[in-house]
N, C-alpha and C positions, 0 to 999 in steps of 0.2 A: 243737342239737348239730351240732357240723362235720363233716363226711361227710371217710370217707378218702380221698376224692379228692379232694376240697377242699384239706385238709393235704399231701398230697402235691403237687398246684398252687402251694403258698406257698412248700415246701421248693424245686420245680423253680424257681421265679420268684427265689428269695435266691440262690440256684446261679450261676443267668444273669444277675443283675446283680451279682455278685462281681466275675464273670471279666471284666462289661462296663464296672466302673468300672475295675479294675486295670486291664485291659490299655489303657482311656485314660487313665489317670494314667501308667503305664509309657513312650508312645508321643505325650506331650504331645496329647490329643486331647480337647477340649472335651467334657464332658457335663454334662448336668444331670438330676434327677430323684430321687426316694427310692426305694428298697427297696420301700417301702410302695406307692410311686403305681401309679396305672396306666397314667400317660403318661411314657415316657423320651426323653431327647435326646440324641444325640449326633452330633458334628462341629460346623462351625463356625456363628455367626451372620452371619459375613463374606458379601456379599452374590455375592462370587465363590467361595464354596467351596459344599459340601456337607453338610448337616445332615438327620439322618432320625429320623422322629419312631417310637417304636418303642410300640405299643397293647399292654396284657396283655386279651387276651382270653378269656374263657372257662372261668378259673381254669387253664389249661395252654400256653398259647404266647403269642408277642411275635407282633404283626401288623405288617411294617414299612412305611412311607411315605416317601416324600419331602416333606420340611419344605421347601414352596414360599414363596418371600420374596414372589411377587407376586398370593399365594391365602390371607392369614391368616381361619385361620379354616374352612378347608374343608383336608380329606386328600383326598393325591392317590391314583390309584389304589393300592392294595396292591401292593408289589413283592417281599413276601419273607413268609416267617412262620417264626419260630424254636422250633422245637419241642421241641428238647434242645442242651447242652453241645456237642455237634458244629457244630449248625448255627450257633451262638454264635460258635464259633473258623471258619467259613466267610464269614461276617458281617463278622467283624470283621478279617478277614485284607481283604474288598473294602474294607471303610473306610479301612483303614493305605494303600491301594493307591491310592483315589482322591485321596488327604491330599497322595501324591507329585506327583500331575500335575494338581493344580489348575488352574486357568484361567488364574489373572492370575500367576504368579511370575515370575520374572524368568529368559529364556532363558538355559540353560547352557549355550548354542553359542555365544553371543556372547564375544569379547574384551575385556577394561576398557582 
């Protein structure tokens, strides 16, 4: 039998990946991952951008990483854990923000 904390871990965990597919389908923002799993991606696979691999840990929070291109296979330290719908839209406000000033785009000082 599933413990009300259990149930309550599944409803927080459908919560938080609503609000994290929307808001990357909204904001053109790569992700991948079910509902169900317990590994999510999101940002890019572009070797100059940003992609953070997001752990459910625990039956209650996302444990976040950075999805290293030249470490597959190993997470990198933990840099975040998302523990509720706030921490979600704090998250994902840093994602939209890093998406702007990626590495490799093309300077908007420059003249054509």
């Amino acid at each position: 039998m599933k413990t009300n904390k259990h149930l309550k871990g599944i409803l927080r965990k459908r919560k938080m990946y609503e609000m994290i597919t929307h808001f990357a389908n909204g904001n053109k923002i790569h992700y991948s991952g079910e509902s169900s799993a317990k590994t999510l991606y999101i940002g890019s696979e572009d070797a100059h951008k940003v992609r953070f691999k997001l752990k459910w840990m625990s039956d209650d929070h996302y444990t976040v990483y950075l999805d290293l291109k030249n470490e597959l296979g190993k997470d990198s330290p933990a840099i975040g854990a998302l523990w509720n719908t706030s921490d979600v839209v704090f998250f994902l406000n840093a994602v939209l923000n890093l998406k702007k000033i990626y590495a490799m785009k093309d300077n908007p000082n420059e003249e054509d």
